[in-house]
C-alpha positions in Angstrom: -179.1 -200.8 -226.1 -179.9 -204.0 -224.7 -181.1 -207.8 -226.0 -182.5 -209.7 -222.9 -185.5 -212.1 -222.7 -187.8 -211.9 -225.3 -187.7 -208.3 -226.2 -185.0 -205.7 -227.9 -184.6 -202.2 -226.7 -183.4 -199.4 -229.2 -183.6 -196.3 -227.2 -187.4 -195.5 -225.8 -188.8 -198.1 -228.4 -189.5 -201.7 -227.7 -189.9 -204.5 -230.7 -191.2 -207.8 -229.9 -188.2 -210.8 -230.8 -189.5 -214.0 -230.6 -188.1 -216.0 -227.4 -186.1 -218.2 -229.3 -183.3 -215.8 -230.0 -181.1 -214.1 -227.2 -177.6 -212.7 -227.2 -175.1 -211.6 -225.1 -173.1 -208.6 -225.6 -169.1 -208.0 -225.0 -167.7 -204.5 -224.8 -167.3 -202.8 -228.4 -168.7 -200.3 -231.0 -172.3 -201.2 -232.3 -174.4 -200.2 -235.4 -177.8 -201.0 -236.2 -179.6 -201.1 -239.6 -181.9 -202.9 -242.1 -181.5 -204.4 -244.6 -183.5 -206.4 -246.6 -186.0 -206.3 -244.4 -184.1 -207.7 -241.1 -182.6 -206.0 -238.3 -178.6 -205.7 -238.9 -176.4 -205.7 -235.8 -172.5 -204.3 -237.0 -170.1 -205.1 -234.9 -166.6 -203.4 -234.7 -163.7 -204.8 -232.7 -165.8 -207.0 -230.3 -167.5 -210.1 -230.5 -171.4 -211.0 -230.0 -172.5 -214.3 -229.0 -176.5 -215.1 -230.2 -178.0 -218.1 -229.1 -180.6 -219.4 -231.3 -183.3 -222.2 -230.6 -184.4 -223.1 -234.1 -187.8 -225.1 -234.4 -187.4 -228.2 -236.9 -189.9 -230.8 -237.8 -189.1 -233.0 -235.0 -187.6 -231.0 -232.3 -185.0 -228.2 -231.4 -181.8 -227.4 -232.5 -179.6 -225.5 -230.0 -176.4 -223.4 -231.0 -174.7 -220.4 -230.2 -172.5 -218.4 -232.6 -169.7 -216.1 -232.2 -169.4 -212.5 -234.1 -165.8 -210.9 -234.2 -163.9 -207.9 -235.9 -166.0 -205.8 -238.6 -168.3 -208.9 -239.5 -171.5 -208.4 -240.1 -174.6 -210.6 -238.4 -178.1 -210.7 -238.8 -180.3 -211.5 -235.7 -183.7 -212.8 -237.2 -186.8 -211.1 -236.0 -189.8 -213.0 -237.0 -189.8 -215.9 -239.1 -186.0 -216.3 -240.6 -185.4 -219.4 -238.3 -188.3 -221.1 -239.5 -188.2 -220.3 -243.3 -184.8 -222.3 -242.6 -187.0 -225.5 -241.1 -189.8 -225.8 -243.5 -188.0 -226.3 -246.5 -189.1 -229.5 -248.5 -189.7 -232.7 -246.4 -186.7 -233.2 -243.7 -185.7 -236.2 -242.0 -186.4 -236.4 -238.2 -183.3 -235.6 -236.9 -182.3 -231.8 -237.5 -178.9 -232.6 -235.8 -176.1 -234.4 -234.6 -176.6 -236.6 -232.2 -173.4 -235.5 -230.2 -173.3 -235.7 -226.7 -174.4 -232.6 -225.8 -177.6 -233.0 -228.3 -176.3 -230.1 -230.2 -175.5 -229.9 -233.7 -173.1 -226.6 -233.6 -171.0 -226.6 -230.7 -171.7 -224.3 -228.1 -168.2 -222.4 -228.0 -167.7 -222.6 -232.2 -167.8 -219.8 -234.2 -168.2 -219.1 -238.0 -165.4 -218.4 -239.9 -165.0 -215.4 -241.4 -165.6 -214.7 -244.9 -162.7 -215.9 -247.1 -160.4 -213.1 -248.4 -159.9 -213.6 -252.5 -156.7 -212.9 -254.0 -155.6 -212.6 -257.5 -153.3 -216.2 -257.3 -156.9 -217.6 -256.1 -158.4 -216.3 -259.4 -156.0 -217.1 -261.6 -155.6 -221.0 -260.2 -159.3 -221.3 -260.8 -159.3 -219.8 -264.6 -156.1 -222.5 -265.1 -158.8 -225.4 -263.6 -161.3 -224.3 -265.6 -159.0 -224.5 -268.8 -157.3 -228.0 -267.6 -161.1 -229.4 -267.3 -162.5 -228.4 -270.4 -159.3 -229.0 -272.4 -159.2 -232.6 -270.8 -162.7 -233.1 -271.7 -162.3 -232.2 -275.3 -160.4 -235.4 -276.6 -162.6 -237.9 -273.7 -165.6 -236.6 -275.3 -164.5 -238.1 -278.5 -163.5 -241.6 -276.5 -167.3 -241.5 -275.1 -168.6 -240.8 -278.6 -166.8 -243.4 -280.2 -167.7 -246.0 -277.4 -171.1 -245.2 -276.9 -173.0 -247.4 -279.3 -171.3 -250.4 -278.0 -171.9 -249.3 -274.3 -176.1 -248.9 -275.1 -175.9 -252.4 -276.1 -173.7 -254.3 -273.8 -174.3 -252.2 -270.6 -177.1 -249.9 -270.8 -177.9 -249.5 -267.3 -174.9 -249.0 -265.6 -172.4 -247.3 -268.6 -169.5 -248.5 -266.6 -167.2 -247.5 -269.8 -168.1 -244.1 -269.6 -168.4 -244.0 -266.1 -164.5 -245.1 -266.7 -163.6 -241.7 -268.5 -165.6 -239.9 -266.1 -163.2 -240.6 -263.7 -160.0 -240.2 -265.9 -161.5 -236.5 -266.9 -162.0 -236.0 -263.0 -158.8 -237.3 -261.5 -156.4 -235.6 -264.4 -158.7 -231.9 -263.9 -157.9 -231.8 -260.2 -154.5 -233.4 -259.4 -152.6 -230.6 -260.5 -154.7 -228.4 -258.0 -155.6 -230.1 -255.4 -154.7 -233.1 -253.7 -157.4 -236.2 -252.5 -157.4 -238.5 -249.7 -159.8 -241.4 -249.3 -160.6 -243.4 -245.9 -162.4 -246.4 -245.9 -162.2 -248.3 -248.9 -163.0 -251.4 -247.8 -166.7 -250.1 -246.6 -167.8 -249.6 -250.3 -169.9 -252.3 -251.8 -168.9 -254.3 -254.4 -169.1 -252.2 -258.2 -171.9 -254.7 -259.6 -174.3 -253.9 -256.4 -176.7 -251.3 -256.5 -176.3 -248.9 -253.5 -177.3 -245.4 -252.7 -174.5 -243.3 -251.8 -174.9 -240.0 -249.7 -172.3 -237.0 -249.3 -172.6 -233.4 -247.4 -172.5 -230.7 -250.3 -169.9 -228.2 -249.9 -168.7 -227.1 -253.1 -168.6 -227.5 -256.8 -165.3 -229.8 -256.6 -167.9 -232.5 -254.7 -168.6 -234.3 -258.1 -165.1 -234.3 -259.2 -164.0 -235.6 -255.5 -167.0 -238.3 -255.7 -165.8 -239.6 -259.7 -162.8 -240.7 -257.9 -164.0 -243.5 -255.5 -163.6 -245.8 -258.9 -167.4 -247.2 -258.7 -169.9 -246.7 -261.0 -172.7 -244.5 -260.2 -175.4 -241.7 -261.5 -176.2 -238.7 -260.2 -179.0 -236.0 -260.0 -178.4 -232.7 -261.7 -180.3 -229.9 -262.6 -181.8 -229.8 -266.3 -180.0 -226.8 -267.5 -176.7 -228.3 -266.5 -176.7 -231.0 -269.3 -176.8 -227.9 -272.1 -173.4 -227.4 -271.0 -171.1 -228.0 -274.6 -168.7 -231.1 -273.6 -169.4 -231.3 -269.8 -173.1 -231.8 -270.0 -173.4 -234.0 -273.2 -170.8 -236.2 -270.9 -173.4 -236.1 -268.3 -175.9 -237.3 -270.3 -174.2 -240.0 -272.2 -173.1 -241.5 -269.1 -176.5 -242.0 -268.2 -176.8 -238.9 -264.8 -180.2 -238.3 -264.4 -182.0 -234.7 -265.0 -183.7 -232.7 -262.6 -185.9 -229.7 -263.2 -186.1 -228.4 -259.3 -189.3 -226.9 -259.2 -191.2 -229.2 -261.2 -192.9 -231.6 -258.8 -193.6 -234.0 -261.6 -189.7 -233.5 -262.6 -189.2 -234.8 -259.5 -191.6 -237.7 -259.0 -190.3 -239.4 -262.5 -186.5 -238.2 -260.9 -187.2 -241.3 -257.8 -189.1 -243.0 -260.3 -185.5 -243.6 -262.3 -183.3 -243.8 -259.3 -185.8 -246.8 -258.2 -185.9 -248.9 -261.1 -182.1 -247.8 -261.6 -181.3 -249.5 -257.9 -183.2 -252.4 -258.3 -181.4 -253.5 -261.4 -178.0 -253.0 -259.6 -177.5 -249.2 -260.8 -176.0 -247.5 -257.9 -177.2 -243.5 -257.2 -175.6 -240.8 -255.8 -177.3 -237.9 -253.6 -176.7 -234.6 -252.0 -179.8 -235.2 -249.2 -179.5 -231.4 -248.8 -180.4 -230.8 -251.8 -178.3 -227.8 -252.6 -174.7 -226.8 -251.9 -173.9 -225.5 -248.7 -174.9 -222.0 -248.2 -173.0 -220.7 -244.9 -170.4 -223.3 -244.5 -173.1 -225.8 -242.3 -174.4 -228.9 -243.2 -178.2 -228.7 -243.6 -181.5 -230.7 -242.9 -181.6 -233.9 -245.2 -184.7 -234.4 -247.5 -185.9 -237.9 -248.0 -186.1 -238.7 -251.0 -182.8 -240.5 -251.2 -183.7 -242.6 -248.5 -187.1 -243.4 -249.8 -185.6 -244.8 -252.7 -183.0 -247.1 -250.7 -186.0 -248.3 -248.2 -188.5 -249.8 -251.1 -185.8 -250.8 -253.3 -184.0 -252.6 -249.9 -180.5 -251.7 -250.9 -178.2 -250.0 -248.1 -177.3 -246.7 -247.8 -173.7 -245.9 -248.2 -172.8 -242.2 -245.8 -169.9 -240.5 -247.4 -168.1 -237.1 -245.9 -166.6 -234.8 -247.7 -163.8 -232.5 -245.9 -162.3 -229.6 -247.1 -163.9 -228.8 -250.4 -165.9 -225.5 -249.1 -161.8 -224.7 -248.6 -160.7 -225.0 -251.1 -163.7 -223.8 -253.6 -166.3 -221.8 -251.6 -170.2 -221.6 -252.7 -170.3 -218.5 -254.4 -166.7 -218.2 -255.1 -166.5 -220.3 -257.8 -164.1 -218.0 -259.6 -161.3 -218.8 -256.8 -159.7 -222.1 -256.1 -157.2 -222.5 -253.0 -154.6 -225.4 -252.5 -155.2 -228.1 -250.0 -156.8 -231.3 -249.5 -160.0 -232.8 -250.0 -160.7 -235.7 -247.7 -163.7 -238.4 -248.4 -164.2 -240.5 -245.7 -166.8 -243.7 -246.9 -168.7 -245.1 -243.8 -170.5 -248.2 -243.5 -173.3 -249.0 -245.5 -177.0 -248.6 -243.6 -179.7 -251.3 -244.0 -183.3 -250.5 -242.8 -186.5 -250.5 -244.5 -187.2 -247.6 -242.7 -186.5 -244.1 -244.6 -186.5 -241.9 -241.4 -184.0 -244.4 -239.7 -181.8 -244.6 -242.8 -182.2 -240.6 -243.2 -181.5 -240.0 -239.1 -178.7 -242.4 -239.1 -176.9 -241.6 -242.1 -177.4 -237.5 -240.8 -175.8 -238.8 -237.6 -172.5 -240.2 -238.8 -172.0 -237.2 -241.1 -172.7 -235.0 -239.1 -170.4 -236.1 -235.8 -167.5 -236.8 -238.2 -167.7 -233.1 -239.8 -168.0 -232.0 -235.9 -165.0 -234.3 -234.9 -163.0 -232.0 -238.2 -164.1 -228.6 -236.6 -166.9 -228.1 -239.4 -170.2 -226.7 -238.1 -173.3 -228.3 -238.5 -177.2 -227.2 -238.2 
């Protein structure tokens, strides 16, 4: 068998692979396959490198990515790549701007799939017991308090934003530890900002109550049904999202604007969704948008560790460790690409400069 150019060779057949994806083989044992409609490459005890030209919006994204041991790849014939760039509306920049230009580091590889243990399970069953039964007695504080916050501080709740972040700090610090870096680059707790973080895991919002400043967030509509948790949510004033409801979405900015411009800060995840693969994804706009009308700067905040410690799709496992949250300086424009590109930028090269990849 052989991958070279733009074409694949299996036996006497030839299929057509678009000229953005090449690889090069090192000795070792081979299987081919498909599934779900892709062509499946197994390899056992040796290591293929594909190098991948992905077409965004604005340019090219250039990577390479190492397979090893009995890990399974799947090389994209057809349109995978660009399913992956024509998601939503994307800010210019589809990656780091490193020195090389490239977002995933020519010589990194992905980490292999996580092995789960029975510790791992049990450690995240005790979490989800220490948050819930935490959240029991603070929900009574919040129902208590909440007629005096809707009339002396409406808009910004900072009273139950308060006992969001004693239910958030007390649920973690017996499982994990948290390290914040730059402090002094957060705005003062009366100005409106919008802050944005890399979305690795479902620990982010716990991580993110802890920076002691008021703020709302976005969540999905069905999360706010959740007994305790979500009626939290929705007495400290976070703001409901129905994903594929366009309008859902256009009344959504239509909050976080007037919410800004009364001093309200809001918090995004630009990518819209947790982390899929470990990598940092394309940013959407939106967030951005609302900072560039409503003129109030952009605060970029990294998050380190979490996908560790709590993998997407392994909720039902927690590891020790650290998170890190590393705060940058705020952005001012009153342009929404530059804000988007720049605030991608910093993210992005301090996630590369922690060995985290990147697309």
């Amino acid at each position: 068998m052989q991958v070279a150019g733009n074409a694949m060779m299996l036996g006497n057949n030839m299929m057509a692979v678009k000229p953005m994806v090449g690889a090069k083989w090192s000795p070792g044992v081979v299987g081919l396959g498909f599934r779900k409609g892709k062509l499946g490459v197994r390899v056992a005890g040796a290591g293929l490198r594909v190098q991948s030209r992905v077409v965004s919006s604005s340019g090219m994204l250039q990577g390479s990515t190492l397979l090893r041991g009995e890990q399974k790849g799947l090389l994209g014939v057809g349109r995978v790549w660009e399913r992956r760039a024509c998601r939503g509306v994307r800010c210019q920049a589809a990656a780091a701007s490193s020195a090389e230009g490239a977002a995933f580091g020519p010589d990194a590889s992905v980490p292999p799939a996580p092995d789960v243990t029975l510790g791992q399970k049990v450690r995240a069953i005790c979490f989800y017991l220490t948050t819930f039964a935490v959240a029991i007695p603070l929900f009574v504080v919040m129902l208590a308090i909440q007629p005096f916050v809707l009339l002396l501080d409406k808009n910004r709740r900072r009273a139950q934003h308060l006992v969001n972040k004693v239910w958030a700090t007390l649920s973690t610090m017996l499982f994990y530890k948290t390290e914040i870096e730059g402090w002094e680059n957060l705005p003062a707790a009366d100005e409106g900002a919008v802050y944005v973080a890399n979305h690795q895991s479902f620990l982010d919002i716990y991580t993110l109550f802890q920076l002691g400043r008021p703020f709302k967030f976005i969540s999905k509509t069905s999360n706010f049904l959740i007994p305790i948790i979500g009626w939290s949510m929705y007495m400290t004033g976070h703001i409901p999202l129905k994903r594929m409801d366009k309008r859902s979405q256009l009344e959504c900015l239509k909050t976080c604007m007037k919410l800004v411009k009364e001093g309200v800060s809001v918090l995004f995840f630009p990518e819209g969704t947790r982390t899929t693969d470990g990598a940092m994804a394309a940013f959407k706009k939106g967030a951005f948008s609302v900072a560039a009308k409503a003129g109030v700067p952009v605060v970029p905040i990294t998050l380190i560790g979490s996908g560790k410690l709590m993998p997407n799709g392994l909720e039902y496992t927690l590891r020790p460790g650290v998170i890190k949250m590393i705060v940058h300086p705020p952005i001012r424009s009153k342009n929404a690409d530059e804000l988007c590109n720049e605030s991608r930028k910093v993210i992005a090269e301090t996630l590369i400069k922690h060995g985290l990849p990147v697309h």
